[in-house]
C-alpha positions as CSV (number, residue, x, y, z in Angstrom):
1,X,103.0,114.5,99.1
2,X,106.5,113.8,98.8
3,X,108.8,115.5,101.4
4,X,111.9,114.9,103.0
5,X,110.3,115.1,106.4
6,X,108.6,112.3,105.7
7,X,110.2,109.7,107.8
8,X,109.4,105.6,107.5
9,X,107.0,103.8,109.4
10,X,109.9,102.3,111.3
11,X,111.2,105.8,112.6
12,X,107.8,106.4,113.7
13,X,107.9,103.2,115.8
14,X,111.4,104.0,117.8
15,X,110.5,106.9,118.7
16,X,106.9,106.0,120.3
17,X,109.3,103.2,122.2
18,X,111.0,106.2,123.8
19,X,107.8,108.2,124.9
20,X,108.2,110.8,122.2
21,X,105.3,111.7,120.6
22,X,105.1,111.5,116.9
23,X,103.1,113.4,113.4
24,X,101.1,111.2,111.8
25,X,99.4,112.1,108.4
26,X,95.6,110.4,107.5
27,X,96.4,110.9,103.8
28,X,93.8,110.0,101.2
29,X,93.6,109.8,97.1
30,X,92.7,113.8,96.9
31,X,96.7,114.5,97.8
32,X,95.3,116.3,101.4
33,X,95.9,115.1,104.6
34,X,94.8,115.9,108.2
35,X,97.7,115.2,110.8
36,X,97.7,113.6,114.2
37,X,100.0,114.1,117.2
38,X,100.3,110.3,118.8
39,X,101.8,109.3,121.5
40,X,101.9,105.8,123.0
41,X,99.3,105.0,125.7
42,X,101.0,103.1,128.3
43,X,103.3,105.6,128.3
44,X,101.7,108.5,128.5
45,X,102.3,111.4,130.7
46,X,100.6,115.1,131.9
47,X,103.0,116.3,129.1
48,X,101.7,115.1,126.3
49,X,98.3,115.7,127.1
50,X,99.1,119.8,128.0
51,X,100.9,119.4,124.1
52,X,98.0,117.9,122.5
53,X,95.6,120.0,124.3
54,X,97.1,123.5,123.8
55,X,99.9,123.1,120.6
56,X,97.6,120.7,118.2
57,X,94.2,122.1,120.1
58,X,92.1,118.9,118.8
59,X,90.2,116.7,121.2
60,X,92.2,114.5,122.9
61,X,90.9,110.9,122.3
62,X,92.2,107.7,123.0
63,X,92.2,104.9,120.6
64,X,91.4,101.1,121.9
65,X,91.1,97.8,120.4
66,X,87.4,96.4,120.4
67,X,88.7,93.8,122.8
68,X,90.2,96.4,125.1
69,X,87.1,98.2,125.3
70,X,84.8,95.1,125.7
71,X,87.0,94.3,128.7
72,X,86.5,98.1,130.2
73,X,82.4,97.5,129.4
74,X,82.3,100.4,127.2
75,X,79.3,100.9,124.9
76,X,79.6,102.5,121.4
77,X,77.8,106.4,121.3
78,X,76.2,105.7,117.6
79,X,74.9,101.7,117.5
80,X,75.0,100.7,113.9
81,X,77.0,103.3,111.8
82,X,80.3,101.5,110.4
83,X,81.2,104.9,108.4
84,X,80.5,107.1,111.9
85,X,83.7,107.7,114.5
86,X,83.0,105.2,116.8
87,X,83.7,106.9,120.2
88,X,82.6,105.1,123.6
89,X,81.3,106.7,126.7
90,X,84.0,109.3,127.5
91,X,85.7,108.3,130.6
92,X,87.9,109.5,134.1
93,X,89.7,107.2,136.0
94,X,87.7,106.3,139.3
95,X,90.2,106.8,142.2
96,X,93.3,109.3,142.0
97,X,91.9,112.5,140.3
98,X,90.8,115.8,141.4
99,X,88.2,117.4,138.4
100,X,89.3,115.0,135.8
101,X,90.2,118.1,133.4
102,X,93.8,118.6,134.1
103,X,96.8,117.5,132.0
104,X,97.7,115.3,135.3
105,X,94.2,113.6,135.8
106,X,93.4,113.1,131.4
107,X,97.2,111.1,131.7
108,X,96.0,109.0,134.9
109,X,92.8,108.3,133.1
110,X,94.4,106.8,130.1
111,X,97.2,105.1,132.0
112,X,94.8,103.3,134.1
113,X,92.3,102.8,131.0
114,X,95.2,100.6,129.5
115,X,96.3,98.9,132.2
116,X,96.6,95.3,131.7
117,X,94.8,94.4,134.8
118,X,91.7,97.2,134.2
119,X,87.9,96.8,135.0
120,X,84.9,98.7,134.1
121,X,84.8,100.0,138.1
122,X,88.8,101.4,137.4
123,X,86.7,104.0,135.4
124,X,83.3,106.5,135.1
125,X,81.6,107.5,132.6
126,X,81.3,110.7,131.4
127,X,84.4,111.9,131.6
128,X,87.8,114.4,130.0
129,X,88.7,111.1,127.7
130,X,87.1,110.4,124.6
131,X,88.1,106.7,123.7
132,X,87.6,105.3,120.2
133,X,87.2,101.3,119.2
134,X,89.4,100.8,116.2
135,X,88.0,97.7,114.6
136,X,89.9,94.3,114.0
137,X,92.4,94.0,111.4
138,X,93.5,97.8,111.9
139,X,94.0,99.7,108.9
140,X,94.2,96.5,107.0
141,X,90.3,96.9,107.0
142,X,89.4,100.5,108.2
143,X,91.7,103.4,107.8
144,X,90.9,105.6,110.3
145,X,92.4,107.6,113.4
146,X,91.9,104.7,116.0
147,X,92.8,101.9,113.5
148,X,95.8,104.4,112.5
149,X,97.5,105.2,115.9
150,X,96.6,101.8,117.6
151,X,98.4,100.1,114.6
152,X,101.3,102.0,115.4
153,X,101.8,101.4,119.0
154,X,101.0,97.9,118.0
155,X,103.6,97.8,115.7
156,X,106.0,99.3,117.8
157,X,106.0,96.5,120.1
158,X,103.7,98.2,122.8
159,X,100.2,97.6,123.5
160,X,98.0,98.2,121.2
161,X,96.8,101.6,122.7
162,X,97.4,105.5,121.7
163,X,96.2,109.0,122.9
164,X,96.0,111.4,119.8
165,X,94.3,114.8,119.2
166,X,94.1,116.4,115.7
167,X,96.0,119.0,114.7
168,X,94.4,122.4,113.9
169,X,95.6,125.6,112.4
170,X,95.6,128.8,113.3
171,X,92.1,129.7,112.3
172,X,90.6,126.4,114.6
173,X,90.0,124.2,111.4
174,X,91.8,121.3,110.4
175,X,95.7,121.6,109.8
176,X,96.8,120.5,106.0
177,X,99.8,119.7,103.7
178,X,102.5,122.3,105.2
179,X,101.0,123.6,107.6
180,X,101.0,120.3,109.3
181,X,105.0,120.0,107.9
182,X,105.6,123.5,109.7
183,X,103.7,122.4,113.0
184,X,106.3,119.1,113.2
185,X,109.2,120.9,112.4
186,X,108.3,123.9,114.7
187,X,107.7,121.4,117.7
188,X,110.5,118.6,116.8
189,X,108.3,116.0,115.8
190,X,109.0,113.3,113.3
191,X,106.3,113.2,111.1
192,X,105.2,109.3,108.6
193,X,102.1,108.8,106.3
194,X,99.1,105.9,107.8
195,X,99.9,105.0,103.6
196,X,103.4,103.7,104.4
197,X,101.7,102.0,108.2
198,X,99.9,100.2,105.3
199,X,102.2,99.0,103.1
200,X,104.7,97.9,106.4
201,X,101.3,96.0,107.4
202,X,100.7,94.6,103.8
203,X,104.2,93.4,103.6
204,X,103.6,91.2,106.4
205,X,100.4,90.2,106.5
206,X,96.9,90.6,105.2
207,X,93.7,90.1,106.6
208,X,91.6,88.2,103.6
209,X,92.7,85.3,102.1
210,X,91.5,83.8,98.6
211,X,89.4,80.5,99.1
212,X,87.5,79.8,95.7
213,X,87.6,81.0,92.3
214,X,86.0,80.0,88.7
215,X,84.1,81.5,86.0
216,X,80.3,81.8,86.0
217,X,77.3,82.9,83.7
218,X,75.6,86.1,85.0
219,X,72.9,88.1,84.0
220,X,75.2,90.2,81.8
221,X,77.5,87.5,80.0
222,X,80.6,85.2,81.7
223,X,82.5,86.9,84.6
224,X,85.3,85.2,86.6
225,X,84.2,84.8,90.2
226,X,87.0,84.9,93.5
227,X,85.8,84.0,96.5
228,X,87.3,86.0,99.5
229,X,87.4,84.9,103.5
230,X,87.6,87.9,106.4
231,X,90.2,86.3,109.1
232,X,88.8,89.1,111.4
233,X,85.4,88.5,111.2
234,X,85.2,85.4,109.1
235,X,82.5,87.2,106.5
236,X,82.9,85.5,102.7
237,X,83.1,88.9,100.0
238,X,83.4,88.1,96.3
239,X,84.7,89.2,93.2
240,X,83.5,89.7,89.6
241,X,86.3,90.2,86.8
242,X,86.2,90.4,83.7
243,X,89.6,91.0,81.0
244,X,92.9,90.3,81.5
245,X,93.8,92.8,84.8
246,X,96.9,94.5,84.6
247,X,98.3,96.9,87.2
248,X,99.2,99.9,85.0
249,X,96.2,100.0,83.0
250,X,92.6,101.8,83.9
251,X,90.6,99.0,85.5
252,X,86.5,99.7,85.8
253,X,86.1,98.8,90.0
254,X,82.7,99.3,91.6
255,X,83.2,98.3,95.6
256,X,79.5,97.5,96.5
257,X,78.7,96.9,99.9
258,X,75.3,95.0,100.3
259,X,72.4,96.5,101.0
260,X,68.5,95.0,101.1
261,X,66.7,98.4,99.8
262,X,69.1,99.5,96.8
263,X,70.4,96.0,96.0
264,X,67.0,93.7,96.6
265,X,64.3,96.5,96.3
266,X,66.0,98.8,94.1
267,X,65.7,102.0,95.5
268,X,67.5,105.2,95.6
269,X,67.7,108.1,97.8
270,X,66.1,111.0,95.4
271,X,68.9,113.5,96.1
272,X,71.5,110.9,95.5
273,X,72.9,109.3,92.6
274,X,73.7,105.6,93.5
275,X,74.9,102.2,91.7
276,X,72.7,99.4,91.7
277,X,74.1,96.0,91.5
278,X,72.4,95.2,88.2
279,X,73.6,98.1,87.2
280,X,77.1,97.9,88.1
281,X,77.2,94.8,86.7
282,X,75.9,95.8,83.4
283,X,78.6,98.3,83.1
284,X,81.2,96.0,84.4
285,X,80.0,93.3,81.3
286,X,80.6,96.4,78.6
287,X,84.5,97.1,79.9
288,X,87.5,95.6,78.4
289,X,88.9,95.4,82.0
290,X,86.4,95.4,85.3
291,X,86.4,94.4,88.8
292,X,82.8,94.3,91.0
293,X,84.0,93.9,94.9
294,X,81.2,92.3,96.4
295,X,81.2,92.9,100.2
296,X,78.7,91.3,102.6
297,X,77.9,93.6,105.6
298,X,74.7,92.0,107.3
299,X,72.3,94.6,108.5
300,X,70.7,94.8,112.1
301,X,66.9,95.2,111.8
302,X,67.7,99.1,113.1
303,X,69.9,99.5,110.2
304,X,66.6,98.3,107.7
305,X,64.8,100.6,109.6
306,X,67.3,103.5,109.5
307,X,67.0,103.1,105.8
308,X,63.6,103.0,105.5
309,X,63.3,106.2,107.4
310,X,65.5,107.5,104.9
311,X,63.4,106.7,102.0
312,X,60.2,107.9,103.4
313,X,61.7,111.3,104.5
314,X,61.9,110.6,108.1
315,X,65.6,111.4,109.1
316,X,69.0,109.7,109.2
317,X,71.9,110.0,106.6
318,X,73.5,107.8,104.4
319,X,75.0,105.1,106.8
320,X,77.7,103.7,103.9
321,X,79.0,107.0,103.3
322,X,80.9,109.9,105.7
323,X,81.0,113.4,105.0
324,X,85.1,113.0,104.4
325,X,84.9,109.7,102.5
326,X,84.9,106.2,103.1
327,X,87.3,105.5,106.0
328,X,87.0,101.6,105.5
329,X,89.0,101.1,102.1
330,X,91.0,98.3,103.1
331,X,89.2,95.1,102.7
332,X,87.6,96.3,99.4
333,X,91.2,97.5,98.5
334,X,93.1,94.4,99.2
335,X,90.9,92.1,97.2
336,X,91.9,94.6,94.4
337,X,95.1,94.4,94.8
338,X,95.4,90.2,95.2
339,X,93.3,90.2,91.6
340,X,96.2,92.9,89.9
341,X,93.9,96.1,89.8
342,X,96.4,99.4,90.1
343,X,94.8,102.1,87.9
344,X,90.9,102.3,89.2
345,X,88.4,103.9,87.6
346,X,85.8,103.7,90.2
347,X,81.9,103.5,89.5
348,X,81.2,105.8,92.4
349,X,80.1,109.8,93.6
350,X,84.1,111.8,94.5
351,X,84.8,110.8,97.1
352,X,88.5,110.9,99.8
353,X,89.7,107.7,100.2
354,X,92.1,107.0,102.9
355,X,95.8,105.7,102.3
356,X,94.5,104.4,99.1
357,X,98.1,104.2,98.0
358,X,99.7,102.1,100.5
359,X,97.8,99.6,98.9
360,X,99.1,100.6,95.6
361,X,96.3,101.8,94.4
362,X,95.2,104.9,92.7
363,X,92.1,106.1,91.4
364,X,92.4,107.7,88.5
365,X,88.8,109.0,87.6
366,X,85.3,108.3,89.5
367,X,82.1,107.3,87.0
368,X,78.9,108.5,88.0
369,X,75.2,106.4,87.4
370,X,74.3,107.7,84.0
371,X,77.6,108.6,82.7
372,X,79.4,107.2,79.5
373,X,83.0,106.5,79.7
């Protein structure tokens, strides 16, 4: 959405220096957008809780590096969903607070929860704060509301900490397009896009680098191979090309993320079209211009299990896919970008794909198992 209240990523940051909270807008590749009211953690006060609480109306969460909540001992809710929000135990600050509920007490919690001297014994558990673990490499690798509003307290100079609630309309569902626009400009907030946190990101760093690249004989014909290293994690991804890449023309991209059932077994959830890897690549090997993004996500014996629960109509949901679309883009999208891919059509169910376009990328039609194109 272009608007002229759309302010840069660098606006957004100044005024988080001065306390103020800001509009951010989790927009993905379906031109929608839900919008969060952020405000720095460290420097968070009764105010902008009562604001988030009563004027946006979402649940007030608090986003937290991995290594931040490692250091406060606090456990995931959901153990093995990389698609799922990953909240902790809610929390209250230990000393210093009456019920834990009021504006006054939810600001203590989160002031104390950042602190850089904190322990676990600082805080409880449950309590009014609902902290979430944005994973390394930000929205580099996951875009997402933690990744999102840590990244831009990070960026910002402060620590790497934010309180945020969504933003909900009148009706109690999730505020859109200019409804969110009205919301800012009724309550003087500046409002900036997590697609242009991206791109300010991308222009200074990444988080893969390329380490090996050659061509190679597959089962469906010669493909070029590139070799990708994680910096946050240190996992190896690769790359299958084929034809002479070129930004503004329609590339064939299937991101597959590895998994021992569908990829190894070949199976398939019966209410659920899905791409195989054999069959991605086969459709890959008939393009004039195709990219197969290769990502390695080992799986924890309850992850197998979850899956094979799944299959045998036991329970559980598809653990590589949300209901709003995949959240973690980034690594799969900047491995496009480094190989020239702008125009994507993507081997893949419709799905939302967030800030797909500070990466430069757009998708420009989705390919379904089964379908010619």
């Amino acid at each position: 959405m272009n608007d002229s209240r759309i302010v840069s990523s660098e606006e957004l940051f100044s005024e988080l220096r001065y306390g103020r909270p800001v509009l951010l807008q989790i927009d993905n590749s379906a031109g929608s957008a839900k919008g969060l009211v952020v405000a720095a953690a460290e420097l968070c006060t009764p105010e902008h809780i009562t604001f988030m609480a009563r004027k946006a109306r979402g649940l007030v969460c608090l986003g937290l590096t991995a290594a931040r909540c490692q250091q406060l001992s606090l456990p995931l809710m959901v153990e093995g969903d990389e698609e799922a929000q990953p909240f902790t135990l809610s929390i209250e600050a230990s000393t210093g607070i009456d019920t834990g509920i009021s504006a006054v007490d939810r600001a203590r919690t989160v002031r104390v929860a950042v602190a850089q001297d904190a322990t676990p014994s600082d805080l409880v558990q449950p309590g009014h704060i609902f902290p979430i673990a944005a994973v390394e490499g930000g929205v580099l690798n996951r875009v997402d509301s933690a990744e999102a509003t840590t990244d831009l307290a990070a960026c910002a100079g402060l620590m790497p900490a934010a309180v945020f609630a969504e933003v909900l309309d009148p009706r109690g569902e999730v505020a859109e397009g200019n409804t969110l626009l009205d919301f800012a400009s009724e309550h003087g907030l500046k409002v900036g896009r997590v697609s242009d946190l991206v791109h300010f990101r991308l222009a200074n760093e990444c988080t893969v680098e390329r380490i090996r690249e050659g061509s190679i004989d597959t089962a469906h014909g010669a493909m070029q191979l590139t070799v990708y290293r994680e910096h946050t994690q240190g996992r190896v991804h690769l790359a299958l090309s084929r034809g002479e890449i070129r930004e503004q023309d329609p590339t064939v991209v299937r991101v597959h993320v590895t998994s021992t059932l569908r990829d190894l077994v070949g199976t398939t959830l019966s209410d659920r079209a899905s791409w195989r890897f054999d069959d991605s690549l086969q459709k890959l090997a008939g393009a004039e211009r195709a990219v197969l993004v290769l990502i390695s996500r080992p799986e924890t014996p309850d992850e197998l299990l979850a899956g094979v629960d799944r299959l045998l109509g036991n329970g559980g949901g598809d653990q590589l896919q949300s209901a709003d679309g995949y959240a973690s883009v980034g690594l799969g999208a900047q491995i496009l970008r480094d190989l020239g891919v702008g125009q994507i059509q993507l081997l893949s169910a419709p799905v939302k794909y967030n800030a797909l376009s500070g990466f430069g990328l757009e998708v420009v039609d989705f390919v379904n198992p089964g379908m010619d194109h």
